[in-house]
N, C-alpha and C positions, 0 to 999 in steps of 0.2 A: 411974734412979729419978725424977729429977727432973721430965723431958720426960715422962713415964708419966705421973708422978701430973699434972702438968700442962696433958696433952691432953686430962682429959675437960673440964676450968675452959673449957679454950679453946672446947671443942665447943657448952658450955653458953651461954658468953657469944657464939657465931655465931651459935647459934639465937635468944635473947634478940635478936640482931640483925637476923635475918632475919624477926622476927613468928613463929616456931615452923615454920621450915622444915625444919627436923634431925629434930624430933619430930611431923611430922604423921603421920598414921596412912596413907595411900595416895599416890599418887605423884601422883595430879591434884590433892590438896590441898595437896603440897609445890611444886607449879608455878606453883599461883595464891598461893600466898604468896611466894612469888621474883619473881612478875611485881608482889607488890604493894611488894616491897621494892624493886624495881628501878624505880621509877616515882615514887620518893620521891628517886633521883639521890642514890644511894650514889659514897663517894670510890672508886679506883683500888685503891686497897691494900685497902680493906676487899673489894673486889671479887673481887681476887687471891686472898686468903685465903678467901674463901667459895667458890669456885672449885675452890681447891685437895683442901679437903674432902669439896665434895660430887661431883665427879670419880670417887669412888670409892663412892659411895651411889644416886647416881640418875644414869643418862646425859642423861634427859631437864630435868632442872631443869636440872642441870649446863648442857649445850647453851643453855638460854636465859644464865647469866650470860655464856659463852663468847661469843655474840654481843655482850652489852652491852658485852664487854672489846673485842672487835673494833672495833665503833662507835665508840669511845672511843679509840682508836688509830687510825684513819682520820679521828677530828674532829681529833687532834693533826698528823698527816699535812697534812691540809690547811688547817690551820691557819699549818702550815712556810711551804706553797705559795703561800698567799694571801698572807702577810706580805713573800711575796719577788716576786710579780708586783705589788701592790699599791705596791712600791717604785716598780718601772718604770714603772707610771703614772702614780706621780706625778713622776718623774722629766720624762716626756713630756708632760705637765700642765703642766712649767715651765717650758718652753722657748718661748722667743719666738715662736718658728719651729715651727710644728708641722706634719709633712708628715702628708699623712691614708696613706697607705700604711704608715707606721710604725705607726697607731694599730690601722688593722684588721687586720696583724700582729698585736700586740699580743693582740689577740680570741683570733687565728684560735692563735697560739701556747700561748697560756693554757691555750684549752679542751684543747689535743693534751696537755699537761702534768695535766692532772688538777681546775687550779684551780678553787673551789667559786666562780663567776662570779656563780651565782643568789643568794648569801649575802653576806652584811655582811663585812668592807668594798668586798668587789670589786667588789659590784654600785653601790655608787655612785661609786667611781672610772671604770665602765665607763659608769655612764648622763653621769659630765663630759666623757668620749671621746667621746662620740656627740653631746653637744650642742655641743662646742669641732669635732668636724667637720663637724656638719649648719651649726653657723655659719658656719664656714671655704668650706663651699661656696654659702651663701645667699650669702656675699658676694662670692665670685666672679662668681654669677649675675646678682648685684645690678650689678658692673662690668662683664662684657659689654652686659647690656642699655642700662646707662648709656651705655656708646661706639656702641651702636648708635643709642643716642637723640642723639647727637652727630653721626651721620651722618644722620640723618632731620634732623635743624634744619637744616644745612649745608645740605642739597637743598631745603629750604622760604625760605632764602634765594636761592639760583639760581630757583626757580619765580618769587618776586615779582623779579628782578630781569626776568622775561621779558613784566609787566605793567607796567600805566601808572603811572606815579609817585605819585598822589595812591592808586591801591588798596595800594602798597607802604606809604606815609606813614600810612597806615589801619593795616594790621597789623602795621605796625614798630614799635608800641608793645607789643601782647600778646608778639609774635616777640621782643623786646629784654626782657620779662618771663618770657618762657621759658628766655633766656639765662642769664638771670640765678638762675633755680631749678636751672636743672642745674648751676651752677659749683656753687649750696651744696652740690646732691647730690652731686657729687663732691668735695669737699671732706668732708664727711660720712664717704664711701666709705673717703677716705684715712685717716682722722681713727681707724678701726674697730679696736680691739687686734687682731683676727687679719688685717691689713691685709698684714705681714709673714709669712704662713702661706700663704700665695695664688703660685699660680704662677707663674712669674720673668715669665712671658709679658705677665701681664695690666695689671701697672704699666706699662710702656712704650706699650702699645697708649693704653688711658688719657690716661696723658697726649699723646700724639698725636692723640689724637680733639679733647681739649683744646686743645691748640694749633693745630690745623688748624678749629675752629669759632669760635677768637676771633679768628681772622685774616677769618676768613669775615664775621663780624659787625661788625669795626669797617672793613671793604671796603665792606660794605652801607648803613651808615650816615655815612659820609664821601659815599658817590653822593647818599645821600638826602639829605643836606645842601646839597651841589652845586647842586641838581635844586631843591630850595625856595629856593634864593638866587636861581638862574640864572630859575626863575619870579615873582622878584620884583624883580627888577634883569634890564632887557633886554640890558646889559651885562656880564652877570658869566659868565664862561664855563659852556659847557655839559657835563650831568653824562658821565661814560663810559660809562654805562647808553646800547646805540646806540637803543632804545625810548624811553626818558625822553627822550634828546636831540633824537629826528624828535618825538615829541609838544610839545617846546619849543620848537623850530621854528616848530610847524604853528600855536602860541598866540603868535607873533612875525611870524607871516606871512611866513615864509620857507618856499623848497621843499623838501622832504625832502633829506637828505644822499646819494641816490644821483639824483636828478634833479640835485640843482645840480653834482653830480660828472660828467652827464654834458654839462650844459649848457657848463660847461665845457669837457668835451675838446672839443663842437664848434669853441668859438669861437676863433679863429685865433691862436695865442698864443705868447709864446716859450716855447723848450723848456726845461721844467727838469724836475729829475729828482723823481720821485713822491714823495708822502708815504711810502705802505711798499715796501721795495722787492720785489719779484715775486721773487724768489729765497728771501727771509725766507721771504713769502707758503706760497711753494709747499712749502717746508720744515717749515711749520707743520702746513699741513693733512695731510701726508704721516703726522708724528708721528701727530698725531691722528686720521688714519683707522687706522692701524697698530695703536693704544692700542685703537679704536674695535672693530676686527676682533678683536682679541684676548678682551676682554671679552664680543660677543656670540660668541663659538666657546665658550667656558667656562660661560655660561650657558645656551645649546642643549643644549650637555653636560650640565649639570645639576652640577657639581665646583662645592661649596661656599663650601671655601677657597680654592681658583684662581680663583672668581668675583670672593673680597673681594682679591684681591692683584691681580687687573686690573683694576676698579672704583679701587683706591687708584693703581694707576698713568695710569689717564685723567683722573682727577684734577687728581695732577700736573703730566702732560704739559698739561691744559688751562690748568692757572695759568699754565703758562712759554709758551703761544703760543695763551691764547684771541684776545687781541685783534687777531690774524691771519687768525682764521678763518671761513669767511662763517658765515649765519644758517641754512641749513636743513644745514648738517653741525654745527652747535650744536646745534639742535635732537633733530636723533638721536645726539648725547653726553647731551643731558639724558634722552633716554628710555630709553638704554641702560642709564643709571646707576638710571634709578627702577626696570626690570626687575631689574639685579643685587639690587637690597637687596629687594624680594619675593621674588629665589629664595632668597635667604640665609635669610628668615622660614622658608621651605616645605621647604626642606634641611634644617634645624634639627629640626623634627617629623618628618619621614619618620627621619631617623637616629633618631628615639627612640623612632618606631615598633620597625625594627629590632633596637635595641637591647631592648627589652620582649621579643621571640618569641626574644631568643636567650636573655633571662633565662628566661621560660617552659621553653625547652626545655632549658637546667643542671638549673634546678629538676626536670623532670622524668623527669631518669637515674637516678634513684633513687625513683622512684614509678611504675614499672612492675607490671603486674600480676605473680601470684605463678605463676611460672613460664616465665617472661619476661624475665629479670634479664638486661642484659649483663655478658656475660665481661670478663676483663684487659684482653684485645686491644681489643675492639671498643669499649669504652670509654674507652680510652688512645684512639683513633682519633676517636671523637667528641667527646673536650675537647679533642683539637688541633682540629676543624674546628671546633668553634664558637668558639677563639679567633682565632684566624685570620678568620672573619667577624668579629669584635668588632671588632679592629685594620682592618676594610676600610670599617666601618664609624665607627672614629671618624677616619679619613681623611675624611671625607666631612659631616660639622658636628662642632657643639663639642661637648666632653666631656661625659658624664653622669655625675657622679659617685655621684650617688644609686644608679643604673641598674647603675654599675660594681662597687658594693660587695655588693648582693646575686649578682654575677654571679660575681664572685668568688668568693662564700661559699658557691654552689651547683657550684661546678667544685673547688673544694678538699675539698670533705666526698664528692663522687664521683669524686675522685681516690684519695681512701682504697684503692677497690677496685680500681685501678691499681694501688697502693702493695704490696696483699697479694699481687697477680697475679704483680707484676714479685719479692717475696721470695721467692714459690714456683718462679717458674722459676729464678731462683739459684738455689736447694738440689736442684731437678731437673738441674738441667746441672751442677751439681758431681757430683751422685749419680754420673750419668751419665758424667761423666770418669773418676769413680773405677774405675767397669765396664766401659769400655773400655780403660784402662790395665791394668786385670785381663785381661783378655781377654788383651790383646799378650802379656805374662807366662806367661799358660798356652799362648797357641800357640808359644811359645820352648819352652817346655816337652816338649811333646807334639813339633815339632819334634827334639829333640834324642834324645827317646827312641824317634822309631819313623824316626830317617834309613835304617837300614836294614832298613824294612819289605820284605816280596815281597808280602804284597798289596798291589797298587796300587789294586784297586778301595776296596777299605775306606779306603786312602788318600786317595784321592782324594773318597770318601765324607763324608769327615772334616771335609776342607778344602772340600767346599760347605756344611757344619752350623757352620763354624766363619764364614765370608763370610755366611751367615745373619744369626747371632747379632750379626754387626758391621754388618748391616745395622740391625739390631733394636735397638742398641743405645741408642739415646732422642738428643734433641736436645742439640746445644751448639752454642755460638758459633763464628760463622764463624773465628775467628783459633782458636781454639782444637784445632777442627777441623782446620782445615791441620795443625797440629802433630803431632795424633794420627794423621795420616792418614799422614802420614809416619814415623813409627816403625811402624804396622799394616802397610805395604809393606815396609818391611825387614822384618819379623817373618815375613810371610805369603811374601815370596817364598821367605823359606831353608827355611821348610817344605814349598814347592812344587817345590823344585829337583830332588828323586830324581826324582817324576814330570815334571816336565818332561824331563828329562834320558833317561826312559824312553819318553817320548811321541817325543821326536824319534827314538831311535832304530826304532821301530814305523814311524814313518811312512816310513822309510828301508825296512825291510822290506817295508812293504806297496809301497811302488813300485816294489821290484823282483817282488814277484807280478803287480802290473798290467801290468809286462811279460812276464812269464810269460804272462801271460792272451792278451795281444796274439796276443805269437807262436804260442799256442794255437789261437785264434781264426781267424788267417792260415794256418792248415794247410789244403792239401788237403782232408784227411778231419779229421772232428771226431774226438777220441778223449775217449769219454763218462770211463771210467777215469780218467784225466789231469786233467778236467774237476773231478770229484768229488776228486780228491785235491785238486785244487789250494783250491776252497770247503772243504776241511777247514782246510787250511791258513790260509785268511784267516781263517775262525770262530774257529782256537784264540786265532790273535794279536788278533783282536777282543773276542775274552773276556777275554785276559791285559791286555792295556794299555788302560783307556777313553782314548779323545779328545774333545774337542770335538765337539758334535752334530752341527754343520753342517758340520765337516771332513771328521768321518767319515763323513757319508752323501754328500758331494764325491768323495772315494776309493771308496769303496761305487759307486758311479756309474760312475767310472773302470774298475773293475773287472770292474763288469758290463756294461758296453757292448760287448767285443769279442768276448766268449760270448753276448750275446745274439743278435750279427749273425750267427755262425755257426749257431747252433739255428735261426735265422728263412730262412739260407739253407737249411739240410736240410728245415726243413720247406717250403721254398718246391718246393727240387726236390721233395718227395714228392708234393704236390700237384700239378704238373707231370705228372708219371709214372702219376697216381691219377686224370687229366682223362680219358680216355677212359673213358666208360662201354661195361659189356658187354649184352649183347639181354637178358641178365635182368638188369640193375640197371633198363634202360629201361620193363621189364616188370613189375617190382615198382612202379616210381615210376609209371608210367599206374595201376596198380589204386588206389595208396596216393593218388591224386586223386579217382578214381571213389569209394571210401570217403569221402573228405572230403563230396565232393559230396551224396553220400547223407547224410551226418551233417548235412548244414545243412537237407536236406528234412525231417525229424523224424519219418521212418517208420522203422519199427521193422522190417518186412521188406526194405524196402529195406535198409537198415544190416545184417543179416546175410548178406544177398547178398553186399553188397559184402566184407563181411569175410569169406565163401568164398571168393570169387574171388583176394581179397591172401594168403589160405592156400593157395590152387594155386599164385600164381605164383611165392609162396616156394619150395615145393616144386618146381619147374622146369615146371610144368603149365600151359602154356600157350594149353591152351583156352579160350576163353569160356564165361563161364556159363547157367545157361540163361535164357530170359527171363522168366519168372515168378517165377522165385529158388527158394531154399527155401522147406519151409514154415516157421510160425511157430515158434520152440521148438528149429528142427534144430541150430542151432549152438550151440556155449557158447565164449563169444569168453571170454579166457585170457590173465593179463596174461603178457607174456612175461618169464620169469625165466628160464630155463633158456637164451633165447638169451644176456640179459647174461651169466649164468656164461659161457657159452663165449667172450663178447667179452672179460670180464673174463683166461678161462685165456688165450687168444687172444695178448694183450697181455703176459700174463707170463712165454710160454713162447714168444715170437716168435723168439729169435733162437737156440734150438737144432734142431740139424738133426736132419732125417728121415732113422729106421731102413729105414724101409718103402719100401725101394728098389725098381723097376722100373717098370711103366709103367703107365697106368689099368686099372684092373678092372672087369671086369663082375662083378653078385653073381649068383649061382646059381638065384634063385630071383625072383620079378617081384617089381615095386616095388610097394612096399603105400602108399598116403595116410601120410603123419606124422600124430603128434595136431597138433591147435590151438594146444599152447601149445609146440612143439617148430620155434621162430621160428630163424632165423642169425644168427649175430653179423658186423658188418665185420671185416677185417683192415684192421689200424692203414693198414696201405703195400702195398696191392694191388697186385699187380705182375700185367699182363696174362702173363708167361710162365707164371705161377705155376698157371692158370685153365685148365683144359680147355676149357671150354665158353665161354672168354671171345669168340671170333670165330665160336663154331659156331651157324649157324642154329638154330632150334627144331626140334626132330621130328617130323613130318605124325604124325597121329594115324591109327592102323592096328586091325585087328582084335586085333592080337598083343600083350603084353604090352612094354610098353618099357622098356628097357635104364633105370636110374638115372646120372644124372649125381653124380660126387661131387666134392666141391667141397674144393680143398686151401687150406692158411696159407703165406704169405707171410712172407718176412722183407727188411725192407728195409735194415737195417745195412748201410752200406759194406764193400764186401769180404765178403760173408754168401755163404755157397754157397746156390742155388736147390734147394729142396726137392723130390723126387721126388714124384707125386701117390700116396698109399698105398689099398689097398683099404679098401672101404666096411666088410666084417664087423672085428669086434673082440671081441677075449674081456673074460673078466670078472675079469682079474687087476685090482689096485689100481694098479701101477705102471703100465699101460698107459695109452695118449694115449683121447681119443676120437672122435679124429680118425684113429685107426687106424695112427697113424706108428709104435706101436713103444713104447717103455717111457721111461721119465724119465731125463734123462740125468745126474741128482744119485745115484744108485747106490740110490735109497731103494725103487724095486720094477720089476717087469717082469719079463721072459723070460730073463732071464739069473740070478734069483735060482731059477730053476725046473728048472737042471738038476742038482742032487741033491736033488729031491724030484717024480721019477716024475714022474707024470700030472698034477699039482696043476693045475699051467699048463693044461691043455684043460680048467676046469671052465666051466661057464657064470659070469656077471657076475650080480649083485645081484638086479638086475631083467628078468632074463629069458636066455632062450637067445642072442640077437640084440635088436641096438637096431637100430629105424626108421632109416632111412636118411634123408639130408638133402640137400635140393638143391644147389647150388653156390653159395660162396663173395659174402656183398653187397658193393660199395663203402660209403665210409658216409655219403655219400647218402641211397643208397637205403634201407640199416638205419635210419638216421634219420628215415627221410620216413615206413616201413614202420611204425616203433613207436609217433610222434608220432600215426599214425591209427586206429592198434588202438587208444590210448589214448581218442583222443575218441570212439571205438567205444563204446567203454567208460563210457565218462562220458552220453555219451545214452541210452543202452540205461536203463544205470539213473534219468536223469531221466524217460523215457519209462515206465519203468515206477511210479515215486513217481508222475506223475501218473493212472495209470491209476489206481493205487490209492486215493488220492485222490476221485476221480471214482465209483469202484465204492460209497464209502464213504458219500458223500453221496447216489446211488441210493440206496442200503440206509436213509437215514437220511429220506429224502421216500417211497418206499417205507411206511414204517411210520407216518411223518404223514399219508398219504392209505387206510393200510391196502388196498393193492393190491398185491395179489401178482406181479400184472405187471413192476410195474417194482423186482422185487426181480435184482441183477446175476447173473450166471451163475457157475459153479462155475471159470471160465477167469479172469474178473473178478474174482472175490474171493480166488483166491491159491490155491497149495498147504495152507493152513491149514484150510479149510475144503471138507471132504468132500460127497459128494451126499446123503448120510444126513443130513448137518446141515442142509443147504440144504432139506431135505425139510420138518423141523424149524421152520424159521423158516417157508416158506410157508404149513404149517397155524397154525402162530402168527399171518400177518398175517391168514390166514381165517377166524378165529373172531372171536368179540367179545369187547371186556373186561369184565372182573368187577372186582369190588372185591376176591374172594381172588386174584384176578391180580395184582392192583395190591401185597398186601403183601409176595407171592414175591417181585412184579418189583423193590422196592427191597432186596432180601435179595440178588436175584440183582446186582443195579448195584454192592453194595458188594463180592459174591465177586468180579464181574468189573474192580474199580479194583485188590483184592488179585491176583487173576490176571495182570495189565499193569503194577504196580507202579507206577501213577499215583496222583496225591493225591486224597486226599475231600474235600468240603467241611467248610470249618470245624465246621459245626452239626452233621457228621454222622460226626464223627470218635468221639463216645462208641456208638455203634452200632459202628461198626467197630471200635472192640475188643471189645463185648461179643463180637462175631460171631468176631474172632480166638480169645476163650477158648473160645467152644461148636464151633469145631473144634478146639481143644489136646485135647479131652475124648471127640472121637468122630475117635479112632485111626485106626480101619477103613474113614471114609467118605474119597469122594476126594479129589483137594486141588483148589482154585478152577480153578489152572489146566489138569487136565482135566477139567472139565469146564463149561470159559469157552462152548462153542457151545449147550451146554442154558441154561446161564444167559442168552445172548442169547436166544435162542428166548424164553423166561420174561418178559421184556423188549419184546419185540415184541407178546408176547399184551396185551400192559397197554394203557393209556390214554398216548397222547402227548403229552408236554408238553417245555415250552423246556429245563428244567434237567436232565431224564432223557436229553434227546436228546443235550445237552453232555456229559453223562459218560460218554454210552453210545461215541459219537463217541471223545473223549479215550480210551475202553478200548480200543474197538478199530484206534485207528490205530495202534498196538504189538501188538497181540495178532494181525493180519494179518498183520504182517510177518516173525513171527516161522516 
């Protein structure tokens, strides 16, 4: 009762909280009073509670406190965050020693962490990190160039020691006032709190530059002291300067130091041993041309730092044996040393050249256009190459640190995409281990459950879907790899073992059929039976057991090589045996030339001459023809089919023997012409014994009817008995040959099913009392050379007449455009289609004149005559052409287009000629001719 009566107090006092959010009347007035409570930076708990309530009344208002709660726990969040990085900086703020690598860590770390870096405090901890590095490195900067400026005064000392003493004594004042500003600045340098931040390197060099330019300076000024005494007192020794000393000389009237040295060796004197001795000498110069060579090799090169470490070492070497050395190898140690420290200026800027394109291009791996982006890989590939040029390049002058830090900062932020590239292939190659490790598993599996399969193909089916699969199985690490590779091999071979185990034994079997083959093959006589059994035999065991592709087509090979050489030997003898042609194979092959010959003249009475003459000498008629030939029309050339059947039965019925025993026949009655298309088939294996007529000359041509030659089959099987030649007549039973041999020898009809059924046997055959008689037997040659020329017979005939037609078509069609009945083509011309009544037709058509009631028959008649030929009409004139198809739907009685397509042309020709009647009329009739 309490909480009840209590919750509406509460509801009342949220709303009174919220400006009247609980009670506004719509849901957009309750949002903008939330958003105005919210903006007045309500606490947490009031938040929660309001929250809570309206979660169950509005989603929408709700959703805005729900954010504010979120907000508000992400300001707490990193609030945590900042308070605990803001530690570390200050931490690294207080340390004496402040390496700049720690700091821009520091950055680079923060931001990975979440740290609100743009907000108070961090952001002014981060702007003292940048200004305690950017100092750390001004003042490093500040120290190189000081030791450089250390080396440039040192050389402005050697230049004036190489002039006259009074130009020295001149700017030995500003020069000793230059000295004296760089100790401050370097004292200064030292003096700088991040003096101890600065790398270990650059104090030492420093002071070195230091101590090597005050040794320089008070060298210089002890000479020039010398030099003004020695010039003021004729006796006060001369300076070491060997220039100041000949110039002090030359103002004392003495002769230069290498005249009075040589005046001396002339003059005849006792021997004492030199001032320096020639061994020193030579020792010196040696050093220093050595030094000398060293330093110009490093600066040809263009090497930075090798330049300043051979530069410091001629140096050296010069302090410890200048005054040994003559004057013009000084001369080229002084200019050597002024080229190192200009290459050292010019090294320094190209390196920072470098450096700036390789900053540019960090920066710009992630400012690629959109669709462009690099991958893991290829991006993992280009932060190592451009660090790797960074490193070759601060081999090569001094560090940039400025230069370093953004460079840094642009290779870490597209390294990210490395970072995620290189997570995702983790989780791909575990994936991926897991699926192969599965994999092994189920082929144990399926192993164990089909070791004794009998299909071996599906077997072995199996195991190239399952070597697939393990192919396919995605990437992993090489180490990784090995390992699974090695348990997949155990796995995959105990599943492979039935059929291995079956494979060898097959291949055992089959080598002993390949010997089977052999000694097959080595026989005598081939035995086709034995043949056929035995390629049963390999097929089955080729179907039961697969092998290896290239194994099996090796054996396959095997197998077939010693049947092949015995088939290639039989047919070699048949061809052998089949080489003597007979007077009619010689006789068919002369005409089946003389035909070609004519087929290439492109006469059309030629051409059926010649195909009379190759149908006589088929027929064994070996006359010539006459020489004008037939007439046009006489022959009807005939593709041969009835010879192929015979070649075909020829072939299939070769090797049973002949009933029709005794010896040639004459037939009863004279030999009559075959038709045209009753061509001979070759016998496969012509055997001259087999052939009457094979050696018998032709027969003189006589008044009296002659004897038929009949032409028997051959069988050329090893061991085949010679067939008896049978008489030419033959009945009309079904089982009989028609070749006259006699009945079939598979029991299924002939003369022996005919005697208990009376007479049946003597009835006539299908087609008549008697069949034509046929010449003698072709080689096949000559059946080949005979059919290849009937065919082009064939084939010209009918382009000879396409172009007639043609030809006829276009008379008929200038004809009608000149309106002259003359040159309308003739009734032989124009085809069996059209009649002399038609033809009559159309010449009174081109003799009259046209009319305008011509003109609207004639386009009535063009649209019966495209309906007639079943050519298309023209577009625009296809709604005619169906009116005209319904007004014949409706007149039953009249005729139909197509007869009476030759009155329609007539109707047509009476008209008026023009282009586009002429095209249709053309288009109709070159189908409606042919037909």
């Amino acid at each position: 009762m309490t909480s009840s009566s209590t919750k509406p107090h509460d509801i009342q006092a949220l709303d009174a909280l919220t400006g009247g959010a609980f009670t506004a009347p719509t849901a957009g007035e309750r949002a903008q009073r939330v958003r105005d409570w919210l903006a007045a930076g309500p606490a947490a708990e009031q938040l929660q509670e309001v929250f809570k309530e309206l979660s169950g009344r509005d989603k929408g208002a709700a959703r805005l406190v729900r954010e504010k709660l979120d907000e508000l726990r992400r300001a707490r969040d990193q609030a945590s965050i900042a308070a605990e990085w803001e530690q570390k900086a200050r931490a690294l703020l207080e340390q004496p020693k402040l390496n700049i690598a720690d700091a821009l860590a520091w950055q680079r770390d923060a931001a990975k962490a979440g740290a609100p870096l743009s907000r108070e405090p961090l952001a002014g901890v981060k702007t003292q990190l940048a200004e305690r590095v950017k100092g750390i490195e001004d003042l490093q900067h500040r120290a190189q160039v000081h030791r450089e400026a250390a080396v440039l005064l040192a050389q402005r000392f050697e230049v004036l020691s190489t002039k006259g003493w009074k130009d020295a004594q001149a700017a030995g004042e500003a020069l000793a006032a230059d000295v004296e500003s760089w100790k401050q600045q370097a004292a200064e340098i030292t003096a700088d709190a991040n003096w101890g931040s600065l790398d270990a390197r650059v104090a030492p060099q420093l002071e070195a530059s230091k101590a090597q330019l005050l040794v320089v300076s008070d060298a210089f000024q002890g000479a020039l002291a010398q030099a003004v005494a020695a010039a003021d007192d004729a006796a006060a020794p001369l300076p070491p300067v060997p220039v100041w000393a000949d110039e002090l000389r030359a103002a004392r009237g003495l002769p230069p130091e290498a005249v009075a040295a040589a005046a001396s060796a002339a003059k005849p004197a006792p021997a004492r041993a030199p001032k320096v001795d020639p061994a020193a000498r030579a020792a010196a110069e040696e050093a220093v041309k050595a030094a000398l060579a060293k330093l110009e090799q490093e600066t040809a090169e263009g090497h930075g730092k090798a330049t300043a470490g051979a530069a410091a070492a001629l140096r050296a070497v010069l302090k410890e044996h200048g005054r040994y050395i003559e004057q013009p190898l000084e001369g080229q140690v002084h200019a050597a040393l002024v080229a190192a420290g200009e290459l050292e200026g010019w090294q320094r800027w190209s390196a920072d050249k470098v450096r700036e394109e390789l900053v540019a291009k960090a920066e710009a791996l992630l400012k690629r256009p959109e669709g462009q982006a690099l991958g893991g890989r290829k991006m993992q590939e280009s932060l190592r190459a451009l660090r790797d040029q960074w490193k070759k390049a601060d081999q090569g002058g001094v560090p940039n640190h400025a230069l370093w830090k953004r460079f840094d900062e642009a290779c870490n932020e597209a390294h990210k995409v490395v970072e995620a590239w290189l997570e995702k292939v983790r989780a791909d190659a575990a994936e991926h281990r897991a699926h192969r490790l599965a994999l092994i598993e189920e082929v144990k599996a399926w192993a164990a459950a089909h070791a004794n399969s009998a299909d071996l193909k599906a077997h072995n089916r199996a195991l190239h879907q399952f070597a697939d699969r393990w192919r396919d199985a995605g990437h992993v690490g090489e180490k990784v790899f090995a390992e699974l590779q090695a348990q997949w091999a155990e796995a995959f071979g105990a599943a492979r073992a039935p059929i291995d185990a079956a494979q060898k034994g097959s291949i055992e079997r089959r080598q002993a059929l390949i010997a089977e083959a052999v000694a097959l093959g080595a026989a005598p006589q081939l035995r086709i039976d034995a043949v056929k059994a035995l390629q049963q035999r390999w097929q089955a065991e080729a179907q039961s057991v697969p092998l290896e592709r290239r194994q099996e087509q090796k054996l396959w090979d095997a197998f077939r090589a010693p049947i092949d050489e015995a088939f290639n030997r039989k047919s070699a003898e048949r061809e052998k045996a089949s080489a003597v042609m007979s007077e009619h194979d010689r006789q068919v092959l002369a005409a089946s030339k003389a035909l070609d010959t004519a087929n290439a003249t492109g006469d059309a009475q030629k051409i059926r001459a010649a195909v009379a003459d190759l149908e006589a000498a088929l027929r064994g008629e070996f006359k010539p023809a006459p020489a004008d030939g037939p007439s046009v029309g006489a022959t009807e050339v005939v593709a041969p089919g009835q010879a192929a059947a015979e070649f075909a039965e020829s072939a299939s019925l070769a090797g049973a023997p002949s009933e029709g025993g005794g010896e040639n026949t004459e037939a009863a009655v004279p030999a009559e012409p075959a038709p045209a298309n009753d061509l001979t088939a070759p016998a496969d294996g012509a055997d001259p014994s087999a052939r009457t007529d094979a050696d018998a000359p032709a027969p003189a041509p006589a008044p009296a009817p002659r004897k038929p030659v009949v032409a028997v089959r051959g069988d050329d099987r090893p061991g085949a008995k010679k067939p008896e030649p049978a008489p030419a007549a033959r009945g009309g039973r079904p089982g009989d040959r028609r070749d006259g041999r006699g009945p079939r020898g598979d029991g299924r009809g002939g003369n022996d099913r005919g005697a208990d059924r009376g007479e049946r046997g003597d009835r006539a055959g299908r087609f008549g009392n008697d069949r034509p008689e046929r010449g003698p037997r072709l080689g096949d040659a000559a059946f080949r050379a005979q059919r290849e020329s009937l065919e082009h017979a064939q084939a010209a005939l009918r382009k000879l007449a396409a172009q007639a037609h043609g030809e006829a078509l276009t008379q008929l069609i200038s004809a009608w455009e000149s309106r002259d009945a003359a040159q309308l083509p003739s009734v032989q011309e124009l085809g069996r289609g059209v009649s002399p009544a038609v033809r009559g037709t159309w010449l009174q058509s081109l003799g009259a004149a046209p009319s305008g009631e011509v003109g609207k028959d004639a386009a009535e008649s063009l649209l019966r005559l495209e309906m007639a030929a079943e050519v298309p009409t023209p577009a625009e004139l296809l709604d005619d052409r169906r009116a005209l198809q319904l007004k014949l739907l409706t007149r039953r009685g009249d005729p139909a287009p197509a007869q009476t397509w030759g009155q329609d042309v007539g109707k047509v020709l009476a008209s008026a000629h023009d282009a586009t009647s002429a095209r249709r009329l053309q288009s109709a009739l070159k189908s409606l001719l042919r037909k």
